[in-house]
C-alpha positions as CSV (number, residue, x, y, z in Angstrom):
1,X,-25.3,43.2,-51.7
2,X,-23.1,40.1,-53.3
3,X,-20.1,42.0,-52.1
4,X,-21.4,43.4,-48.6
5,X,-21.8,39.7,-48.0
6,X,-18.8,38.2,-48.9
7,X,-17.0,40.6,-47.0
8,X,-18.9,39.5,-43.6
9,X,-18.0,36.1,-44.3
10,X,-14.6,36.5,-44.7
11,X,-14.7,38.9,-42.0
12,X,-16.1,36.2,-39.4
13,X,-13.6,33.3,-40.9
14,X,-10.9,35.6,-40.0
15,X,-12.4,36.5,-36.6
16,X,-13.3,32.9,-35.7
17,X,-9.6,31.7,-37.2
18,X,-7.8,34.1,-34.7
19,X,-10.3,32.7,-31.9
20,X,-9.6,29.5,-32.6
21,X,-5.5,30.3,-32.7
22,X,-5.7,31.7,-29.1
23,X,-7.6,28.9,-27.8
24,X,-4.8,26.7,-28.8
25,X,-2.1,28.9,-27.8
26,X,-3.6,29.5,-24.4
27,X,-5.3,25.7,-24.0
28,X,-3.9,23.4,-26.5
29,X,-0.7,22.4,-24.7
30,X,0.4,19.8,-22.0
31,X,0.3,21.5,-18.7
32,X,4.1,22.0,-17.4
33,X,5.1,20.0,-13.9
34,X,4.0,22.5,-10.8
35,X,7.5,21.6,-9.1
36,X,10.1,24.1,-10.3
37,X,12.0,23.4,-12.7
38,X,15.4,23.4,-11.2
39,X,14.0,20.8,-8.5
40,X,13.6,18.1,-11.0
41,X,17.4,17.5,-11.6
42,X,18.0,17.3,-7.8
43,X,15.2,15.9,-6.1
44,X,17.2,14.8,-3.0
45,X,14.5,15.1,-0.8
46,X,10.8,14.9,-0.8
47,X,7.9,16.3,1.2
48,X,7.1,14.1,4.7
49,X,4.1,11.9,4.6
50,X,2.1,12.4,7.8
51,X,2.6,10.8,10.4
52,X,-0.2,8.5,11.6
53,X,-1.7,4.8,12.0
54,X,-1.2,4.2,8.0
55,X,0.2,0.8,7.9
56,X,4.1,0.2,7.5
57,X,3.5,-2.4,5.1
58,X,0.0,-2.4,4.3
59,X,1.4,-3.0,0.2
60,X,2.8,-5.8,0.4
61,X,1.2,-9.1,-0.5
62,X,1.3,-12.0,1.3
63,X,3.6,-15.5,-0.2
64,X,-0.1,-16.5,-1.9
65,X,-0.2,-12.9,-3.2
66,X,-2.9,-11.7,-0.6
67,X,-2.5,-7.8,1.0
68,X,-0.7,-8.9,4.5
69,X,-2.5,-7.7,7.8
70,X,-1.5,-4.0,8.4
71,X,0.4,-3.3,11.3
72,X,-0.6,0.0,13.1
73,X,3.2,1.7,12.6
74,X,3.7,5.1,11.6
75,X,5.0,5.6,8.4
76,X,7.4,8.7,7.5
77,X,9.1,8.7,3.5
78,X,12.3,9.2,3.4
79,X,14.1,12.3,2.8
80,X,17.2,11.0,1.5
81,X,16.6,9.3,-1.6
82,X,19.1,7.5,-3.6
83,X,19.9,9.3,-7.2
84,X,20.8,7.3,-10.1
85,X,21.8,8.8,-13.6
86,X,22.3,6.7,-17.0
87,X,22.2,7.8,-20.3
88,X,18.3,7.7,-20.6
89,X,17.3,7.6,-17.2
90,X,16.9,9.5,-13.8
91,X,15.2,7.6,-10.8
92,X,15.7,8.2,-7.1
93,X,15.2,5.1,-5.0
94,X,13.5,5.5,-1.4
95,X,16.2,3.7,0.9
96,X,12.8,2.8,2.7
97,X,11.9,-1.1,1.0
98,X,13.9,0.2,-1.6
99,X,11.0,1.3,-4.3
100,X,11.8,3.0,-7.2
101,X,9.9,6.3,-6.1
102,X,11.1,9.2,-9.3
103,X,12.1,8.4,-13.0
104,X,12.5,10.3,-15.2
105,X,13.0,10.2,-19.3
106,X,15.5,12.7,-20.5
107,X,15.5,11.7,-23.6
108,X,11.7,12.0,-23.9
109,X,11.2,15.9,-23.3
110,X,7.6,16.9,-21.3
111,X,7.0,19.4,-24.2
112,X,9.0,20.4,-27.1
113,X,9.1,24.1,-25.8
114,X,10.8,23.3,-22.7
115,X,13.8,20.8,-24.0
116,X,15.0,20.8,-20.3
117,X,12.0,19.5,-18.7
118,X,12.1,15.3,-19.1
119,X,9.2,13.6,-18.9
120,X,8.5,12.1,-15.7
121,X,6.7,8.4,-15.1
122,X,7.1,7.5,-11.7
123,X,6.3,10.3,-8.9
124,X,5.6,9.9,-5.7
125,X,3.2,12.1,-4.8
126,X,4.5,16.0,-7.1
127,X,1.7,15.6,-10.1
128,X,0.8,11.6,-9.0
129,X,0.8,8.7,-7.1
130,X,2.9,6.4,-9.2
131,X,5.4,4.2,-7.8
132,X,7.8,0.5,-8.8
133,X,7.2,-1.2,-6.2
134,X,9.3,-4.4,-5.2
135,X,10.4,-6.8,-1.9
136,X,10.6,-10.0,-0.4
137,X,7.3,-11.2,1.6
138,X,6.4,-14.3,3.2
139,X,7.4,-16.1,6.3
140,X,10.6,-14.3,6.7
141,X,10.8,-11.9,3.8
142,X,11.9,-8.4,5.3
143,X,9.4,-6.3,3.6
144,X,6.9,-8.6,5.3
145,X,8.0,-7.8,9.0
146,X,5.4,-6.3,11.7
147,X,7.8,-3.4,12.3
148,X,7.5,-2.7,8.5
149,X,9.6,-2.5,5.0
150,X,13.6,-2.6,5.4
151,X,16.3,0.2,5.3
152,X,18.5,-0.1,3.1
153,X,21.7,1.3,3.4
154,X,24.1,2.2,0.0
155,X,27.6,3.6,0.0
156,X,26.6,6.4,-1.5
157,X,23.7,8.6,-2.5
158,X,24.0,9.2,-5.8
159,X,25.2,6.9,-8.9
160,X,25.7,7.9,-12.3
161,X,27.0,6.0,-15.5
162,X,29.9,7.4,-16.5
163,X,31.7,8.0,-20.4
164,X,32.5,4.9,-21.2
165,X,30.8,2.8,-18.5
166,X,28.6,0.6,-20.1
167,X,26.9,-1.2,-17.1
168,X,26.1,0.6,-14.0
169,X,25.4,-1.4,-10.2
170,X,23.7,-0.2,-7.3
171,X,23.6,-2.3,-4.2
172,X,21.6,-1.7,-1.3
173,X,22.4,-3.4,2.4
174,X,20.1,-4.7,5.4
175,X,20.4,-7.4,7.7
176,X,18.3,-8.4,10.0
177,X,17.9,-11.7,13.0
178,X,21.4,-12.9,10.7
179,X,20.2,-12.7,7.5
180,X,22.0,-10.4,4.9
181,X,20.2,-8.6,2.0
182,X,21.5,-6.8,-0.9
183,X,19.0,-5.3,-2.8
184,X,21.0,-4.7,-6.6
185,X,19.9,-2.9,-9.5
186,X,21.9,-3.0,-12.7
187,X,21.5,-0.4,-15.6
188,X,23.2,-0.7,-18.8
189,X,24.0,2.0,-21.3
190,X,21.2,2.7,-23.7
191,X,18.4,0.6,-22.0
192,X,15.1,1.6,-20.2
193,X,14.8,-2.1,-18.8
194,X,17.0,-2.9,-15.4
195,X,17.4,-5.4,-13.2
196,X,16.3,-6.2,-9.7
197,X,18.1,-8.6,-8.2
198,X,17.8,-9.9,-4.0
199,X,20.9,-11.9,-2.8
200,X,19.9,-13.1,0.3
201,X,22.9,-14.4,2.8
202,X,21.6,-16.9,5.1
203,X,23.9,-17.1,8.6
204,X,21.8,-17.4,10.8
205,X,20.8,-21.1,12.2
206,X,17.5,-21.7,10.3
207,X,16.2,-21.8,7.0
208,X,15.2,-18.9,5.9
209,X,11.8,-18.6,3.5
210,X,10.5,-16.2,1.1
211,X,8.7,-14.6,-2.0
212,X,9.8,-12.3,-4.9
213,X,6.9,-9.8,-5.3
214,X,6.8,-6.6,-8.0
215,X,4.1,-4.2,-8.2
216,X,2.9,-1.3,-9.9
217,X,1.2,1.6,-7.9
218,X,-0.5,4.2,-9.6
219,X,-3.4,6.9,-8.4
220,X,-6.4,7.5,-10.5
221,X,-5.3,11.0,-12.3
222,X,-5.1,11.7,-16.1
223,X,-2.5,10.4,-18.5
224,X,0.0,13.5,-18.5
225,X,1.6,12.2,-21.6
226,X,-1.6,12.1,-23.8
227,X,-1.8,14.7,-26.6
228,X,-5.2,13.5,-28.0
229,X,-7.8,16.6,-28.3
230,X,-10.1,14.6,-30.6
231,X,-12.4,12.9,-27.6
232,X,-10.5,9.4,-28.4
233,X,-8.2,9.1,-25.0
234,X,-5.4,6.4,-25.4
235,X,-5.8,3.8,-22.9
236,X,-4.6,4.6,-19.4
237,X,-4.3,1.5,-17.5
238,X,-3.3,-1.9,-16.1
239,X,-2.2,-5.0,-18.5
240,X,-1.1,-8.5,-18.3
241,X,-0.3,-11.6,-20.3
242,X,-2.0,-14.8,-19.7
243,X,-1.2,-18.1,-21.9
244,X,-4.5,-17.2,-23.1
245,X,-5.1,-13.3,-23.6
246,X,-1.0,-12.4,-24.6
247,X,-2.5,-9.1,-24.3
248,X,-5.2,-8.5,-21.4
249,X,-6.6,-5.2,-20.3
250,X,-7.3,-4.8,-16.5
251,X,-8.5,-1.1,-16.3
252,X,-9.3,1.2,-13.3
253,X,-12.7,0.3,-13.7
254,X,-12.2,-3.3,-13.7
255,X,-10.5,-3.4,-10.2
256,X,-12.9,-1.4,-9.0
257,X,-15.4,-4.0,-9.8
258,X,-12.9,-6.1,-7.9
259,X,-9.6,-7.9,-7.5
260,X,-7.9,-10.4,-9.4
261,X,-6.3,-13.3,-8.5
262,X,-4.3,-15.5,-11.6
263,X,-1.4,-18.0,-11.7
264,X,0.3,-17.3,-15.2
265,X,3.7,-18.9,-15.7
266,X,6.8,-15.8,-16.7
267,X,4.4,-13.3,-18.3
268,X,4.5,-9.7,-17.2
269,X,2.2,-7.3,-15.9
270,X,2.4,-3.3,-16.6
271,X,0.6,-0.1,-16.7
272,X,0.2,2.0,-19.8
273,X,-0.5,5.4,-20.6
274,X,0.2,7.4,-24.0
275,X,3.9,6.5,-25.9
276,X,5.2,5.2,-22.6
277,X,4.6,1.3,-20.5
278,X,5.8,0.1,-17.1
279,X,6.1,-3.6,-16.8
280,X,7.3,-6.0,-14.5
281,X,9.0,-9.2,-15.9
282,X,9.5,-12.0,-13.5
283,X,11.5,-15.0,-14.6
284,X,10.1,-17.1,-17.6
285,X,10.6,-20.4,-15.8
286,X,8.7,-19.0,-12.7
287,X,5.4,-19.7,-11.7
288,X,3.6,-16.6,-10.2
289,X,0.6,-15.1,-8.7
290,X,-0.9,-12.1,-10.3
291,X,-2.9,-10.0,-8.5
292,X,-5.0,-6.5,-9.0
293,X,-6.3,-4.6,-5.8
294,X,-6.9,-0.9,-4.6
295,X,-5.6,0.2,-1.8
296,X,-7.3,1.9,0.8
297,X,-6.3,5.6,-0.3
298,X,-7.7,5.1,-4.2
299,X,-4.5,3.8,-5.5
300,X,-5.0,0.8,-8.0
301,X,-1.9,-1.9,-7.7
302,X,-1.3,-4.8,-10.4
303,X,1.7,-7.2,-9.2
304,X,3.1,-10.5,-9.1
305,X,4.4,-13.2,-6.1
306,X,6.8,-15.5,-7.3
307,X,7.2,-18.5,-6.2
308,X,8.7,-20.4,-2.3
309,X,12.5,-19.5,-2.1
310,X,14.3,-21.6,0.5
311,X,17.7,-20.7,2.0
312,X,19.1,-23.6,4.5
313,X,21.5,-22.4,7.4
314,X,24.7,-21.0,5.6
315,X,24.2,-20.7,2.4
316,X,23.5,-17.9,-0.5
317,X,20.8,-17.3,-2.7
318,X,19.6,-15.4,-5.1
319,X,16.1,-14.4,-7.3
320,X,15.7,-12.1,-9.6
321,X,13.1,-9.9,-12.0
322,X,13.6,-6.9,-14.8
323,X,11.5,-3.5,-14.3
324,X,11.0,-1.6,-17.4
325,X,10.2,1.9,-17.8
326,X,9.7,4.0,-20.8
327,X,8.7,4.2,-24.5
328,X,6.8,1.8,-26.1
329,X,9.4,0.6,-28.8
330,X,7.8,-2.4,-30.3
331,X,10.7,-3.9,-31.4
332,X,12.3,-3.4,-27.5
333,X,9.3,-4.7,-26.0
334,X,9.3,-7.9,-27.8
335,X,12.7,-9.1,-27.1
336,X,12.0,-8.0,-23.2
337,X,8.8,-10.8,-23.2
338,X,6.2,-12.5,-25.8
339,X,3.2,-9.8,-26.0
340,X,4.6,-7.0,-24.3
341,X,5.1,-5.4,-27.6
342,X,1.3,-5.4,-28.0
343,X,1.0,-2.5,-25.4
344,X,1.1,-0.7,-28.7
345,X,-2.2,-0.7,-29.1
346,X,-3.4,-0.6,-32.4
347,X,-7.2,-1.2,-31.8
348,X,-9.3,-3.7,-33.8
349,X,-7.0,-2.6,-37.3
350,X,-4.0,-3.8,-35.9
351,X,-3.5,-6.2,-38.9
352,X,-3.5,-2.9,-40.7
353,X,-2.3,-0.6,-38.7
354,X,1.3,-3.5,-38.0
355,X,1.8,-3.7,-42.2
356,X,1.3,0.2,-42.1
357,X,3.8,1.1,-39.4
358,X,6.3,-1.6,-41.0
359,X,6.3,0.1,-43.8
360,X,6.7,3.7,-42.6
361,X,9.6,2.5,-40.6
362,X,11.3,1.3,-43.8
363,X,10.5,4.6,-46.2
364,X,11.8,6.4,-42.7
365,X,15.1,4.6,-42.6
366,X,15.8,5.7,-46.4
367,X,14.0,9.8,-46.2
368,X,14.9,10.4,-42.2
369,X,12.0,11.9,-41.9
370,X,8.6,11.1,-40.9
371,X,6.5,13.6,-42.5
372,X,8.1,12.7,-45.5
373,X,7.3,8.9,-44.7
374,X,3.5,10.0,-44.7
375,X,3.8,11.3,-47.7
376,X,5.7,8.5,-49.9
377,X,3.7,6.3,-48.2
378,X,0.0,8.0,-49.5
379,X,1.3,8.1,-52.8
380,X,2.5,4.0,-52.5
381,X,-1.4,3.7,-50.9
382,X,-2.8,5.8,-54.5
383,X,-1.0,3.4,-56.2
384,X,-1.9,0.5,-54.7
385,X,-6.1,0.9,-55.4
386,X,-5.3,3.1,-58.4
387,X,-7.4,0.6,-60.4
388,X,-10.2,0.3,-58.6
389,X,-10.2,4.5,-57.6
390,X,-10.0,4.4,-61.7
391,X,-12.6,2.8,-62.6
392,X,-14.8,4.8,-59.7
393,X,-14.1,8.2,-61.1
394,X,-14.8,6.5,-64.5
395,X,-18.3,6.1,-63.3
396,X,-18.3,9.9,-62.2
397,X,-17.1,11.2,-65.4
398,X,-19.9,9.0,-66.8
399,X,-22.6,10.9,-64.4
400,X,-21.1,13.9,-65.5
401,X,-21.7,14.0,-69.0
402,X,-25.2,12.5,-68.8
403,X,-26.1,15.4,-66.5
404,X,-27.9,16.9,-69.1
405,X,-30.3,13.8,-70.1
406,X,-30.9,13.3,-66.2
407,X,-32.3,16.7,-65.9
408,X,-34.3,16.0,-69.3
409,X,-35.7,13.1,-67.7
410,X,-36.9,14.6,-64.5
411,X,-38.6,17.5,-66.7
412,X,-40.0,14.3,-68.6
413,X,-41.6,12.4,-65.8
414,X,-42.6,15.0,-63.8
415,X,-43.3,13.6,-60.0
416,X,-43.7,10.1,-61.5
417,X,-40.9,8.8,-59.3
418,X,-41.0,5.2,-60.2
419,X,-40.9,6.1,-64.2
420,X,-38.3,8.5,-63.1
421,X,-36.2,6.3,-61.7
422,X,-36.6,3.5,-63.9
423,X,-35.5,5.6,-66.8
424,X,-32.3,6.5,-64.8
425,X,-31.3,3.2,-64.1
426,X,-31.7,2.1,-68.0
427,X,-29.7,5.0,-68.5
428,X,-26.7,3.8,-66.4
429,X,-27.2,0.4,-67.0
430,X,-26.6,1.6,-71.2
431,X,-24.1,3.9,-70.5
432,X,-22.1,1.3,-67.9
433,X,-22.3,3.4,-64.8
434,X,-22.2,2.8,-61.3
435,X,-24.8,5.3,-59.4
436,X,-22.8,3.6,-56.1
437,X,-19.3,4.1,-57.6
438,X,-18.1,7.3,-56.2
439,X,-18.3,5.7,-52.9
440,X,-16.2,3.0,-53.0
441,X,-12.6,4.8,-53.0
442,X,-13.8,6.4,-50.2
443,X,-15.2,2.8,-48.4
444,X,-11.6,1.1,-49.2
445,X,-9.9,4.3,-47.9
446,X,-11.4,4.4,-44.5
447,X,-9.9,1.2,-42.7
448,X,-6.2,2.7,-44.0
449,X,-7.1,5.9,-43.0
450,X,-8.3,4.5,-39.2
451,X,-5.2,2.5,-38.9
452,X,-2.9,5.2,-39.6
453,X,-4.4,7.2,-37.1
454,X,-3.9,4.5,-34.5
455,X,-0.3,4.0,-36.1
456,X,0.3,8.5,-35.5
457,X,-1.4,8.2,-31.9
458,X,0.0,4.9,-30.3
459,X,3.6,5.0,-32.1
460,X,6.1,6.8,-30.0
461,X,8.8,7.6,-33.0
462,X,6.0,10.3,-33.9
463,X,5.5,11.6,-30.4
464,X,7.5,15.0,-31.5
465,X,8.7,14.2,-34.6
466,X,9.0,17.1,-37.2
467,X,8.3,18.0,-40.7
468,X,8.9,20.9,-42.0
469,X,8.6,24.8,-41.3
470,X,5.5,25.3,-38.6
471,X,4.7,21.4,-38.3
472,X,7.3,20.6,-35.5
473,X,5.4,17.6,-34.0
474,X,3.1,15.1,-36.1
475,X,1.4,13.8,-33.6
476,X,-0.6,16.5,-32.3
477,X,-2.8,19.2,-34.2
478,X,-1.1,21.6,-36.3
479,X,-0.7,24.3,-34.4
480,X,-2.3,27.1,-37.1
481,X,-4.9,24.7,-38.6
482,X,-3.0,25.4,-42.0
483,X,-3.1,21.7,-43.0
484,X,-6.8,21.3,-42.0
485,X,-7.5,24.2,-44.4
486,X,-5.9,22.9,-47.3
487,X,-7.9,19.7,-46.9
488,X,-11.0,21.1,-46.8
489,X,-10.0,23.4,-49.8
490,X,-9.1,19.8,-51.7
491,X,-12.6,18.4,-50.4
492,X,-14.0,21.3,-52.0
493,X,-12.2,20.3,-55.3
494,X,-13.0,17.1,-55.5
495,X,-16.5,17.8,-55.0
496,X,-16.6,20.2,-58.0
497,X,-15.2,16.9,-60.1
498,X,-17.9,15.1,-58.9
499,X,-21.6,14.7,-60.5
500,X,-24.1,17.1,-58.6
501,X,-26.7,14.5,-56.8
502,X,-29.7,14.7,-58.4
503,X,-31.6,15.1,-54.4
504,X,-31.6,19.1,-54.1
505,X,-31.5,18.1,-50.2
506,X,-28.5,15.6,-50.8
507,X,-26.7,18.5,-53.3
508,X,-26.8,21.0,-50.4
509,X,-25.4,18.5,-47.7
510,X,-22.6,17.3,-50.0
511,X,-21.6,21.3,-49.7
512,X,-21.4,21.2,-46.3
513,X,-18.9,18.6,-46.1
514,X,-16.2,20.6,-46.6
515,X,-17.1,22.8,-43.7
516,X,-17.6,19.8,-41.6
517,X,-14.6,18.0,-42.4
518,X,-12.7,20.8,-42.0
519,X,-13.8,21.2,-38.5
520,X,-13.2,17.9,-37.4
521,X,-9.6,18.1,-38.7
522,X,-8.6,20.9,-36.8
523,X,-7.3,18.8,-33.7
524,X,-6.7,15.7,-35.5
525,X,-2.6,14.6,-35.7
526,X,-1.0,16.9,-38.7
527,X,0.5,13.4,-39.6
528,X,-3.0,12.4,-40.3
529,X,-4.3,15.7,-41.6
530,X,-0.8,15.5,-43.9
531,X,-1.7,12.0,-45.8
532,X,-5.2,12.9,-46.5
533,X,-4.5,16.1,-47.9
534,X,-1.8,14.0,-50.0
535,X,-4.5,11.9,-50.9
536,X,-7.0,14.8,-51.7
537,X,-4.3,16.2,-54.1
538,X,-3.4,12.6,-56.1
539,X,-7.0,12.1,-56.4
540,X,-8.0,15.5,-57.7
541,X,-5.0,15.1,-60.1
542,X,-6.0,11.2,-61.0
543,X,-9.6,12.5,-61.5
544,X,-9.4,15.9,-63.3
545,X,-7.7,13.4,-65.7
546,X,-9.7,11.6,-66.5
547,X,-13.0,13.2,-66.2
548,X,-11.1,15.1,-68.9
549,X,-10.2,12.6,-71.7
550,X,-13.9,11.3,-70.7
551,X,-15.5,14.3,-71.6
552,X,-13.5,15.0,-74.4
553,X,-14.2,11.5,-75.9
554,X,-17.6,12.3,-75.5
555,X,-17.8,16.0,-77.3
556,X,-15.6,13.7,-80.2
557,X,-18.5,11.1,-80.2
558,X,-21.2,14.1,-80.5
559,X,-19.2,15.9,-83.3
């Protein structure tokens, strides 16, 4: 009967095992872009917008930062978008205000699978809504003109860095009542950050007046890069720095509520999503006006107006701002402007989780890899609170070998639970043991083990970073659950070290955890998975140990 039922069990582990294998393999991965594939290296032209009474302008702000009175002017996107090409970067510009309408990361591929498929931020309208958005407004600012948003005009249509090159210019032309515009973006060799820059060319016989604004544009769908399957969803949404909150949240749920209206001096604003951040970063010196609003098709829209700009009768001008797009490199981010770097969002740990990811980066620079990193860095963990994880399975060892006198005890007192448990705690209090003390390695583990997990999920050097044979990626579940296996095999080890708990209902839930854990680990980051099954091991190791040269003290003692 013993046998007949062992051989069901591992029967439906198998079963459920497979199961759980072709769930992954048919619902565990990012979904691929719906464009073809061969469209997303040439995407010279897009699909027409329809034609109707959508306003020509109807995004840009006012000079105080206000949405501008829509004009009733059919709008139609342009077909002939401008390609640029750098080293890290593909973006198409729409000659139509000149908006950064594409980009694309090809250094950052969609999914490890498909190498050839970059990841894509901005879209205008393929998979999203999700647009750079940038012009002059005010009393004579172009983009602000009832007829609506410039044309440019560039000498060519495509652009591309070449060997060698190390800074790459795009100019775009318009003139209009005798004013000239050049609308230039420069990109430089290894950088995700450009720079938009207006040179305005005043010949005609007034001053002219203007405003700088930037904004982000972005539709309400999911976060294609996120890779979480664990029901805790990285933030997706707006940010800004004020003197007072370097780091503040505006989500898709706060403008809802309602705009926002703020005066911040340099500062940046941005939208983040999984590994990657969009921010715009007006001038330091420059006072601005931030602004949140949503649009009248859904879209949500962060953005800053910079301040007047005059240009008397004949002369030149020129204002400036940097738009960056793509991974969030702390160290990057922080040079670009104070608080951006904390778009890596490390939660409520982040004094944890910053120390943590420090250190990882250093054991990484030495082992080049980051599974390995994980692993040296457990064991520097273990060895940090050896002494206090010492004297804890001290106390275990302790309930161990007085197993035999508890269980006299409770034949002794019979359902007298007060005796009962005063004659337990005289027996730990003489024999020095800590009833509580098994708990506490656990306790001191669980803020480490939190902020690593932020560290795996928010830190985009793991985003598919290998280890070794079928781990390829440690920031997403292992793909065959091996690692979540082996960790629940350690639980199970460690829990034979431990003292049985005297509660029969306690002893059967302590078995269970195992099982549980197991489950919950099966779509947690292998990176994750990988350190605690590190941990499991040094502790079954540091344990066995002792609970050893306990016991055997204690048989000496006894002889």
């Amino acid at each position: 009967m013993d046998i007949k039922r062992t051989i069901l069990i591992v029967a439906l582990a198998i079963v459920t095992y497979v199961g759980v294998l072709k769930w992954n393999q048919d619902y565990g991965q990012a979904a691929l872009p719906t464009q073809n594939v061969a469209a997303n290296t040439n995407t010279s032209a897009l699909p027409d917008t329809p034609q109707g009474t959508a306003a020509a302008n109807a995004d840009v702000p006012s000079a105080t930062g206000e949405v501008a009175a829509p004009t009733e002017t059919p709008v139609v996107a342009s077909k002939d978008l401008i390609q640029v090409k750098t080293d890290v970067l593909n973006l198409e510009i729409d000659p139509v205000g000149g908006d950064v309408v594409q980009l694309r990361l090809p250094l950052y591929p969609r999914r490890q699978d498909h190498p050839e498929i970059p990841f894509q931020l901005f879209d205008n309208g393929g998979e999203r809504t999700f647009l750079a958005q940038s012009g002059l407004t005010g009393a004579n600012g172009p983009d602000a003109r009832a007829s609506g948003r410039p044309v440019y005009v560039a000498t060519q249509k495509s652009f591309q860095l070449a060997d060698g090159q190390n800074d790459l210019v795009v100019d775009l032309k318009f003139s209009d009542a005798g004013v000239n515009y050049i609308k230039r973006f420069t990109f430089k060799r290894g950088l995700y950050d450009l720079t938009v820059s207006y040179l305005i060319d005043n010949q005609s016989a007034q001053a002219w007046n203007g405003n700088l604004f930037a904004q982000l544009k972005r539709d309400a769908s999911a976060d294609p890069s996120s890779t979480t399957a664990t029901g805790t969803a990285t933030y997706l949404g707006a940010a800004m720095w004020t003197p007072s909150e370097p780091y503040k949240k505006v989500s898709m749920k706060d403008i809802d509520k309602g705009s926002l209206k703020d005066t911040v001096q340099g500062g940046w604003v941005a939208w983040l999503q999984h590994y990657f951040v969009t921010a715009w970063i007006p001038n330091k010196a420059d006072s601005n006006t931030v602004t949140t609003r949503k649009d009248s098709a859904g879209n949500y829209i962060i953005g800053f107006t910079g301040p007047a700009l005059t240009v008397a009768p004949g002369a030149k001008a020129e204002t400036t701002t940097t738009l960056y797009a793509g991974p969030k490199s702390q160290a990057v981010l922080k040079e670009l402007s104070p608080g951006l770097e904390l778009t890596v969002d490390y939660g409520i740990l982040w004094f944890i989780a910053q120390p943590i990811f420090w250190l990882l980066q250093h054991i990484h620079s030495i082992v080049g890899n980051w599974g390995w990193s994980i692993i040296f860095l457990t064991m520097l963990i273990k060895g940090l609170f050896f002494p206090l994880s010492a004297a804890s399975y001290k106390s275990m060892a302790r309930m161990r070998a007085v197993a035999p006198r508890l269980a006299a005890l409770k034949e002794q007192h019979g359902d007298d639970r007060q005796k009962l448990s005063q004659s337990m705690m005289e027996l730990y209090k003489k024999e020095k043991i800590n009833p509580l003390g098994g708990c506490l390695p656990i306790l001191v583990q669980m803020p480490v083990f939190l902020s690593l997990y932020w560290v795996l999920l928010e830190s985009v050097e793991m985003r598919q970073a290998p280890w070794l044979l079928w781990i390829t990626d440690l920031s997403i579940k292992d793909p065959f659950f091996i690692l979540p296996i082996i960790m629940g095999a350690t639980m199970f080890i460690q829990q034979r070290l431990n003292p049985t708990p005297p509660d029969p209902m306690q002893a059967k839930v302590m078995k269970l955890m195992p099982i549980i854990f197991t489950f919950f680990f099966l779509w947690f980051p292998a990176g994750l998975v990988l350190y605690w099954v590190v941990n499991n091991t040094l502790s079954i190791t540091q344990q066995w140990y002792i609970t050893r040269s306990i016991e055997a003290k204690a048989k000496k003692a006894a002889a």
